[in-house]
C-alpha positions in Angstrom: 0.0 0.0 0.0 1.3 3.2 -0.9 1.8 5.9 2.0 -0.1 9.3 1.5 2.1 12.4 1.3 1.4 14.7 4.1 -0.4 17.6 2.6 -3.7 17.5 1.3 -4.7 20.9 1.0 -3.0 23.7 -0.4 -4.3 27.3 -0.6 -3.2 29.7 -3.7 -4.1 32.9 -5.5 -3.7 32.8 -9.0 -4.8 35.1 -12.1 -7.8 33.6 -14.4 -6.9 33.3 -17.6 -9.3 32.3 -20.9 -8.2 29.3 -23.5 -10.2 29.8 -26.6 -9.2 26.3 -28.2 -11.6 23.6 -29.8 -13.3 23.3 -26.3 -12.6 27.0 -24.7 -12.7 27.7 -21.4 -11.8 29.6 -18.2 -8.4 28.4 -16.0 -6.3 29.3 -13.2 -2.8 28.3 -13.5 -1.2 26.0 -10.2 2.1 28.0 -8.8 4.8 26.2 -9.0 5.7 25.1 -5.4 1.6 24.2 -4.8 2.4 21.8 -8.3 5.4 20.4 -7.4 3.6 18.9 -3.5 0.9 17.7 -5.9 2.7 16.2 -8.2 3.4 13.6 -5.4 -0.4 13.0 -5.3 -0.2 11.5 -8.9 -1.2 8.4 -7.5 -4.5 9.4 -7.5 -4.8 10.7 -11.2 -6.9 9.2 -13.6 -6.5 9.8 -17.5 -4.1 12.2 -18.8 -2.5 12.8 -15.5 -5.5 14.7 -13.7 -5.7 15.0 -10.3 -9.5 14.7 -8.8 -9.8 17.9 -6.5 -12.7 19.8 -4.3 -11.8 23.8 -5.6 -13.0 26.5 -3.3 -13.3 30.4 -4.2 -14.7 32.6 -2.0 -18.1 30.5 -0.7 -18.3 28.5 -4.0 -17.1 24.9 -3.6 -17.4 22.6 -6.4 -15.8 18.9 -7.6 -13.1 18.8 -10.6 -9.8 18.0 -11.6 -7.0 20.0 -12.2 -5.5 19.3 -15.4 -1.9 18.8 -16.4 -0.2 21.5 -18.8 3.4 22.3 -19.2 4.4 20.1 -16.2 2.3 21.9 -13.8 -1.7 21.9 -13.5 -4.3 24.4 -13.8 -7.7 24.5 -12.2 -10.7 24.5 -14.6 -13.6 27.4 -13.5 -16.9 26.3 -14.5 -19.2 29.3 -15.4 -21.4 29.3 -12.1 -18.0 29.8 -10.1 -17.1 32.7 -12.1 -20.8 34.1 -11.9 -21.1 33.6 -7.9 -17.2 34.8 -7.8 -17.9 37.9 -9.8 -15.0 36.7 -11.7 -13.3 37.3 -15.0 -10.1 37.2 -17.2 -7.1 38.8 -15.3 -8.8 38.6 -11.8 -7.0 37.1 -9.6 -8.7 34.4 -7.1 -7.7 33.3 -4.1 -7.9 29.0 -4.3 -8.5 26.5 -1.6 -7.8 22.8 -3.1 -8.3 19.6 -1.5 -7.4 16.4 -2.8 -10.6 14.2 -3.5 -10.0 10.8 -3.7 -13.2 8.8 -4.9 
């Protein structure tokens, strides 16, 4: 049985930033010393290397997983989040993750 790194939980701010590709969408990017404790979670990814998170910002709390992009991760912010956040490009959001296991 593998042994579960210490942390769990890691809290960030980080600047949201719009990807207009194929499937567009609304990120903010992992700092690096948040991506490099998580990357010792990767036991836990599924497909492509995600990592199955519980994101908080501000009093939204929602399920997702951060995805893996230039050797970091970035969190995905669904529309409602952004909405209830008052949220847009070039704000800057302050991140609570937790690991989510299941």
């Amino acid at each position: 049985m593998r042994e579960q790194p210490e942390n769990d939980e890691w809290e960030f701010r980080g600047t949201v930033w719009y990807w207009r590709g194929p499937s567009p969408y609304h990120f903010v990017t992992v700092p690096e010393p948040v991506a490099g404790e998580l990357r010792e979670w990767s036991f836990v990814s599924y497909g492509w290397g995600m990592i199955p998170v519980t994101a908080s910002i501000g009093g939204t709390t929602w399920p997702t997983s951060l995805f893996p992009k230039d050797g970091g991760y970035v969190l995905p912010l669904r529309d409602h989040v952004r909405r209830a956040e008052d949220l847009d490009v070039d704000d800057e959001a302050s991140v609570l993750l937790r690991i989510r296991e299941s």
